[in-house]
C-alpha positions as CSV (number, residue, x, y, z in Angstrom):
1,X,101.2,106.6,114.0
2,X,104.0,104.5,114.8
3,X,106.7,103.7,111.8
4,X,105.6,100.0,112.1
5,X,101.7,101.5,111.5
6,X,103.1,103.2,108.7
7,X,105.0,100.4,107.2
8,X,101.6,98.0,107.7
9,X,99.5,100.6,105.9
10,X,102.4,100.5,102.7
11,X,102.1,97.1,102.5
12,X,97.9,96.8,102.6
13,X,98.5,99.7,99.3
14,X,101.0,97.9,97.7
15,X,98.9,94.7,98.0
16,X,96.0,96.2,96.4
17,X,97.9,98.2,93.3
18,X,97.3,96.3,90.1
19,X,100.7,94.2,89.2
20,X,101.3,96.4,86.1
21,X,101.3,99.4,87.7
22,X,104.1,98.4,90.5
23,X,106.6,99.7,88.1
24,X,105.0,103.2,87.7
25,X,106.4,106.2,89.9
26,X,105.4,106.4,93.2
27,X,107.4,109.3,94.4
28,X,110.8,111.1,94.0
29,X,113.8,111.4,96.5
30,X,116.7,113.4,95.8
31,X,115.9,113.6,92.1
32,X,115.5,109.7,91.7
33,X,112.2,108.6,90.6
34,X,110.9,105.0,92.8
35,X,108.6,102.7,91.2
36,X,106.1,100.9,93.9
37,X,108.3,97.7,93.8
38,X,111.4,99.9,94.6
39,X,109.7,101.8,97.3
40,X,108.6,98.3,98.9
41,X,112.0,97.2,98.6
42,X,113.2,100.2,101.3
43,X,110.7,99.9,103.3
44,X,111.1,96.4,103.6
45,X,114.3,97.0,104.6
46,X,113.8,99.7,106.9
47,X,116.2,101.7,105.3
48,X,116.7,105.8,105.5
49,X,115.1,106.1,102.4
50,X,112.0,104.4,103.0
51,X,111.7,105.9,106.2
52,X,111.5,109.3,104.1
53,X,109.2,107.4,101.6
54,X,107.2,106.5,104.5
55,X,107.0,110.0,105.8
56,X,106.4,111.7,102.3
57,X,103.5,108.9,101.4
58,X,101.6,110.1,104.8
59,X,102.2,114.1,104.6
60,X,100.7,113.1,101.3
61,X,97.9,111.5,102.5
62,X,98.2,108.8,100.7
63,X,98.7,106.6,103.9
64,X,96.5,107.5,106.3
């Protein structure tokens, strides 16, 4: 799946989480713990780190 696939299927999940729980923990890099909302905020920006979010979410499973 292609990084833009993968960025796509973040942003369907984000989409359907319930607004309150955007701030929960999504997952943890490097010992700092990322809320949805900050996880959509690297991904939106194609950075380094949300490439590894990307990559962490889908050995995961939790994108497909």
């Amino acid at each position: 799946m292609s990084d833009q696939d993968k960025k796509t299927q973040f942003l369907k999940s984000y989409w359907s989480v319930p607004l309150e729980s955007r701030g929960e923990v999504l997952v943890v890099i490097d010992d700092e713990p990322l809320s949805w909302k900050a996880a959509k905020l690297e991904v939106d920006e194609d950075t380094a780190k949300g490439q590894q979010i990307l990559q962490i979410l889908t050995k995961l499973k939790i994108l497909p």
